[in-house]
C-alpha positions, 0 to 999 in steps of 0.5 A: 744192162741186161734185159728180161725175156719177155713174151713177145722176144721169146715166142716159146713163153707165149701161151698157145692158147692165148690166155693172156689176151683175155681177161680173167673170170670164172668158168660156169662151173664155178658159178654154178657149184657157188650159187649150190652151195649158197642155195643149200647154206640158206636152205638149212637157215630157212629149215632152223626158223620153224624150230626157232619160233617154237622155241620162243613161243614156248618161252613166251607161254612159260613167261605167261604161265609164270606171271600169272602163277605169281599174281595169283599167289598173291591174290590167293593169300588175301582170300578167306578159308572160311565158307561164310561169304555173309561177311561178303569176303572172297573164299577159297571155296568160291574158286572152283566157281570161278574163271579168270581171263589174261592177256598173252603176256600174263596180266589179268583182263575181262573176257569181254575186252578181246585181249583174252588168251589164257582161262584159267579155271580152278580145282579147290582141295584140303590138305590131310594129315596123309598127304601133309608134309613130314618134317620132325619141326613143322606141324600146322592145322590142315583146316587152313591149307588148302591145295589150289589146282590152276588149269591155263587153256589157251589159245582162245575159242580152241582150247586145245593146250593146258598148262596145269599148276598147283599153288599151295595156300596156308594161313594161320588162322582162318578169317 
């Protein structure tokens, strides 16, 4: 049986350096371009985050905003036309009078509680036969529409951002 040429038979396969003495490892360089291009990886992560959290506070802001344009919706419908408030009822006129105050996901709260995020304050306009809907099958009196601007300011004690929205409120009679 033959055997193989090894290193230490044959001095010509020895490396002349002695590589096979010391163990493997990575040079400095190595270590250093890795450590670069990891630090630029995270640098670019950490440079998306601001953008990131924008994005999900708008979000959050039109969840809100939504939330609250639903439950007024519902409020405005069960509140009289009529300027007569000897019945004790509510008006739609009362609103442009009126502020109301929601917590930072959209549910309504009292200004004194300290959950206060959102005002919401109210312009209160009739509809005319000029800017009514023109549609050959839909006619309505215009005494019972009124068109309701809500105007959200928000955050508390600064005010600085509005959001503005217009709910439409039709009845059939006006009580």
């Amino acid at each position: 049986m033959q055997q193989r040429p090894t290193a230490e038979r044959l001095p010509c396969l020895r490396d002349p350096r002695g590589a096979q003495d010391r163990p493997r490892a990575f040079s400095l360089v190595e270590v250093v371009m890795a450590i670069g291009i990891v630090s630029l990886a995270v640098l670019v992560i950490i440079g998306t985050l601001p953008i990131g959290l924008k994005s999900m506070q708008n979000a959050e802001t039109l969840q809100a905003t939504s939330n609250i344009a639903n439950q007024l919706r519902g409020q405005l419908q069960l509140l009289s036309f009529s300027t007569n408030t000897a019945t004790g009822a509510n008006t739609v006129a009362q609103l442009a009078n009126s502020v109301l105050y929601y917590t930072t996901d959209g549910t309504s709260t009292t200004a004194s509680s300290g959950s206060a995020y959102y005002t919401a304050e109210f312009s209160v306009s009739g509809i005319s036969m000029a800017t009514a809907p023109t549609a050959s099958n839909i006619s309505f009196n215009t005494n019972n529409v009124r068109n309701v601007v809500v105007s959200l300011l928000y955050p508390p004690g600064v005010l600085n951002q509005t959001n503005t929205f217009s709910l439409l409120v039709a009845r059939q009679t006006d009580n």
